[in-house]
C-alpha positions as CSV (number, residue, x, y, z in Angstrom):
1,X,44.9,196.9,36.2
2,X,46.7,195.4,39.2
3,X,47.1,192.3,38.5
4,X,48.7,192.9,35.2
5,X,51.1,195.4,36.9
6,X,51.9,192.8,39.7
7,X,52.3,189.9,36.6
8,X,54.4,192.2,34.8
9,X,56.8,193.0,37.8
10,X,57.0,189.6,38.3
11,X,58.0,188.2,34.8
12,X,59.9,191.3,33.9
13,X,62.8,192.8,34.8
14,X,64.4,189.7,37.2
15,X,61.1,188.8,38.9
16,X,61.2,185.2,37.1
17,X,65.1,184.6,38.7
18,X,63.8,185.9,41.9
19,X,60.8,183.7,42.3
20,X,63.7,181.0,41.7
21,X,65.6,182.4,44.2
22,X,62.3,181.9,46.4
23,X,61.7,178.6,45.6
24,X,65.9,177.4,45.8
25,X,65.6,179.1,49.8
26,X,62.7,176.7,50.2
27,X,64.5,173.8,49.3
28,X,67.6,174.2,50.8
29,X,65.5,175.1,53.9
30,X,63.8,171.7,53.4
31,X,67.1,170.0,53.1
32,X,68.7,171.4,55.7
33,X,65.9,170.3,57.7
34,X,65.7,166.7,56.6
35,X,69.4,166.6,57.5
36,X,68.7,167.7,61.1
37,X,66.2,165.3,61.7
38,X,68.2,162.5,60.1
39,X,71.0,163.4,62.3
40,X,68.8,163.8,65.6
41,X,67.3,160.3,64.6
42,X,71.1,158.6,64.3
43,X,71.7,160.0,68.0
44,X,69.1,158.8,69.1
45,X,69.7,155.4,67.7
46,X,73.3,155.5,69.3
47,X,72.0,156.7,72.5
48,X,69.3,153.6,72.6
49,X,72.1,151.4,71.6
50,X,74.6,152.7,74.5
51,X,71.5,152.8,77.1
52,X,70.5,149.1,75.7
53,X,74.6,148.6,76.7
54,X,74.4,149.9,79.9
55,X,71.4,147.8,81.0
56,X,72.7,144.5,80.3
57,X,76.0,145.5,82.2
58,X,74.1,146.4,84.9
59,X,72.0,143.0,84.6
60,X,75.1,141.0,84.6
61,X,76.1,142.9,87.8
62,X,72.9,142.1,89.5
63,X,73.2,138.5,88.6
64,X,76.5,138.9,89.8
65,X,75.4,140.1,93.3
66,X,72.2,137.8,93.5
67,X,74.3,134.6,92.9
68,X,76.7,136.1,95.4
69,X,74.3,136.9,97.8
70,X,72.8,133.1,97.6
71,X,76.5,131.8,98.0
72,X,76.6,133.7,101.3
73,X,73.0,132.6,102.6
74,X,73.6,129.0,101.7
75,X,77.3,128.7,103.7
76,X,75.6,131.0,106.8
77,X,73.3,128.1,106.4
78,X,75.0,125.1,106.0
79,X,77.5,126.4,109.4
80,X,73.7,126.4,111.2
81,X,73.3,130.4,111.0
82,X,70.1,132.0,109.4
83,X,71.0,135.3,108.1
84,X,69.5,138.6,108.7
85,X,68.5,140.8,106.3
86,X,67.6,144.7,106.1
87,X,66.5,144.1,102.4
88,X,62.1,145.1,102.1
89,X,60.3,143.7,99.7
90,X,59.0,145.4,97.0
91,X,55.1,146.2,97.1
92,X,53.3,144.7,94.5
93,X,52.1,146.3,91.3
């Protein structure tokens, strides 16, 4: 007898729009949380691209420095100097 109560509250009397209602939360829920991800996925895309950015800059600038830093050793060596250093090598991996 229970089940044909709970069946009939559910068809009758609004139950049908509500279990539409139901299932239209579940979906806009869904949606709303495709669009989040989607959105976390472009910033992270625009964050890899700016970091991707940032390290070539920084490559150039340590190009920059090493090709300096040869310029320097080669005229302390060509005046009959041999340069100092404070610089440690890195251990190896």
């Amino acid at each position: 007898m229970q089940a044909v109560e709970i069946i009939t509250a559910l068809f009758g009397a609004g139950g049908l729009a509500s279990v539409g209602l139901v299932f239209k939360a579940m979906q806009a829920r869904k949606d709303g949380f495709n669009k989040a991800r989607a959105q976390h996925i472009e910033d992270l895309a625009a964050w890899k691209s700016e970091l991707q950015n940032t390290v070539r800059e920084l490559e150039g600038l340590v190009a920059f420095y090493r090709s300096q830093a040869a310029d320097y050793e080669y005229q302390l060596r060509a005046n009959g100097l041999t340069p100092e250093t404070s610089a440690v090598r890195p251990a190896p991996k």
